[in-house]
C-alpha positions, 0 to 999 in steps of 0.5 A: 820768208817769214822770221822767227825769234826763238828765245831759249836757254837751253843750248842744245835745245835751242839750235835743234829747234833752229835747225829744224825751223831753218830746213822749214825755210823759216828765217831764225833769230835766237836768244839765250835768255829773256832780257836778249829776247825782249830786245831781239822783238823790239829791235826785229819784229819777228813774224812770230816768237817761240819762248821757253818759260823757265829761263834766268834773268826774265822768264818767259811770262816776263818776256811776254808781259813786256811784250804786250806792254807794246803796240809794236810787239803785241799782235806777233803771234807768241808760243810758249815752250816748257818742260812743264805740264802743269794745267796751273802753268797752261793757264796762266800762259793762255790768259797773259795771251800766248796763242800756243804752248808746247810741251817739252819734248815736242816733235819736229810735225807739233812745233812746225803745225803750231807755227802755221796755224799761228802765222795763218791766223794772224795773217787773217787777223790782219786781213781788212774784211769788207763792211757789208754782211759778207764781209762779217760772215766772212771775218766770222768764218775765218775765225771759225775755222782757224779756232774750231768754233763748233757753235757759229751758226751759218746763217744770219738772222737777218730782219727789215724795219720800216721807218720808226719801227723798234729794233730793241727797247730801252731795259729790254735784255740784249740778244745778240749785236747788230749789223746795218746791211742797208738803212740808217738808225739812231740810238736814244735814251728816255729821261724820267720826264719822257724825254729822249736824247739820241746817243748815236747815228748808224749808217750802213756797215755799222754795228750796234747794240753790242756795249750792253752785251760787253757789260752783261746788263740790259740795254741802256737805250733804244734803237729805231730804224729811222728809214726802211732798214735791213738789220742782221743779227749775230747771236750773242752765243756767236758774238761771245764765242768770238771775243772769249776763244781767242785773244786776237779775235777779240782784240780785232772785234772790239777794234770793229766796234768801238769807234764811236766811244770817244764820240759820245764822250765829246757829246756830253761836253758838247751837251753841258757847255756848247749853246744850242745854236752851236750844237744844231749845226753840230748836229748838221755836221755830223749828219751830213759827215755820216749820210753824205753820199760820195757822189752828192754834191749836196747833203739832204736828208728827210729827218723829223724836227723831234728826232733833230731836237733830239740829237741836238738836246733841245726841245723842239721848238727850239730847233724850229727857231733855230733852223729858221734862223739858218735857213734865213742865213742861207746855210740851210734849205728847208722843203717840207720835212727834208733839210739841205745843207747849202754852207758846210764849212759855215756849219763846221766853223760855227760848231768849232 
């Protein structure tokens, strides 16, 4: 039985609404004013909370603000209850991220369709969708019709990539984001010397390209499929769709792709003070850690030294002395352009 928290003052009011949601086989926790109401969530954690706006002590923006202060109480759907129909109170509702808001007097069909569609959305905001393009299609589709979003398109553009072939350039203006449905590709940025550092490694399952979008400028790298890949595009109007509709959408995408920002701020610390000894098996590690197959008993990959040299930030003949100094150490295998990790937990100590 789904609980839920019905903050509001007026008494009349308050057990009507109760009443109503008690025959809807709802479970009720009531409060007469704000300040109880704060105390009810952080104590409760109600399913979804109904809150009147003009009440004493706290109003309800205040209920609300206190409320997504919290990572306990900041996901429950939230309704906004007034007697107020001013657009200027709307929006302000809307942009503190309430999901829904009634107009007093509502009807007993309003307030109990609200509620479902609110818990039904949090519900599939929860749900942890596969990490394949079914899934995102899926996570997608959901949104779509939960928010009515008429200008999701229904197909993905979906594009293969030979190895070395570019999927966007450094300055070039962003078209959507990313989605790797098979292969492997690294981000890089050129220097002014024409020098390129690889920012990042995406394997399958992986979004990319999408922080320049989030800043509204060109892209701030480049990326190449380093492997024959399939990548999908989700067109930016989609993408925006999604993170500007509603809050808890965006919330859950921006949670899909930003796993990899505090990654590169430890790159650059790793870049200005770690020895480069240190940071080729850093990057060994870390190729191993995003390749390695479940069923492998050891990681090997066919990686150009340039691209190594690159992830490293070193120049190439650095890492060719480097890696001959592994392999003689018997951490590594080196047969042609494939490199095999024969000691990972030397690697790990040795970049710690």
């Amino acid at each position: 039985m789904k609980r839920i928290l019905l903050i509001e003052d007026n008494k009349d009011v308050r057990e009507n609404t109760a009443e109503i949601l008690k025959l809807s086989k709802y479970q009720v926790i009531t409060a007469k004013n704000g300040k109880e109401g704060v105390e009810l969530a952080q104590t409760e954690k109600p399913d979804l909370i109904i809150c009147d706006i003009m009440m004493p002590i706290l109003d309800g923006y205040g209920v609300l603000h206190m409320l997504s202060k919290s990572e306990e109480t900041s996901g429950i759907p939230f309704i906004f209850l007034t007697a107020k129909a001013e657009r200027g109170d709307f929006r302000k509702g809307m942009e503190m991220g309430a999901d829904d808001y009634l107009t007093k007097p509502f009807d007993d069909v309003e307030l109990l369709n609200a509620i479902e569609s609110r818990l039904k959305k949090n519900e599939i905001l929860k749900k942890e969708f596969a990490k394949n393009i079914d899934g995102i299609s899926d996570f997608i589709n959901e949104a779509k019709g939960i928010e009515s979003l008429k200008k999701l398109s229904e197909e993905r553009d979906v594009r293969v990539y030979k190895k070395k072939d570019d999927i966007y350039k450094e300055g070039s203006n962003p078209k959507g984001i990313y989605f790797i449905g098979k292969g492997k590709v690294k981000t890089y940025q050129t220097n002014e010397f024409g020098k390129d550092l690889i920012t990042e490694l995406y394997n399958e399952g992986d979004f990319f390209g999408y922080l320049s979008l989030l800043h509204d400028e060109n892209h701030t790298s480049s990326a190449t499929a380093l492997e024959e890949s399939e990548i999908y595009m989700i067109p930016k109007e989609d993408f925006f769709a999604l993170m500007y509709k509603n809050a808890g959408v965006s919330k859950k995408f921006i949670e899909m792709l930003s796993d990899n920002l505090l990654e590169k701020e430890k790159q650059l610390i790793k870049l200005a003070y770690d020895s480069v000894r240190k940071r080729v098996a850093e990057a060994l590690v870390k190729l191993s850690d995003k390749y390695k197959k479940e069923d492998d008993q050891k990681f090997s990959m066919n990686i150009s030294r340039e691209d190594l040299a690159n992830l490293v930030g070193t120049a190439t003949e650095t890492l060719i002395r480097t890696l001959s100094d592994f392999k003689d150490e018997k951490y590594i295998e080196v047969s042609g352009g494939t490199i095999t990790i024969l000691n990972y937990t030397q690697l790990v100590k040795m970049k710690n």
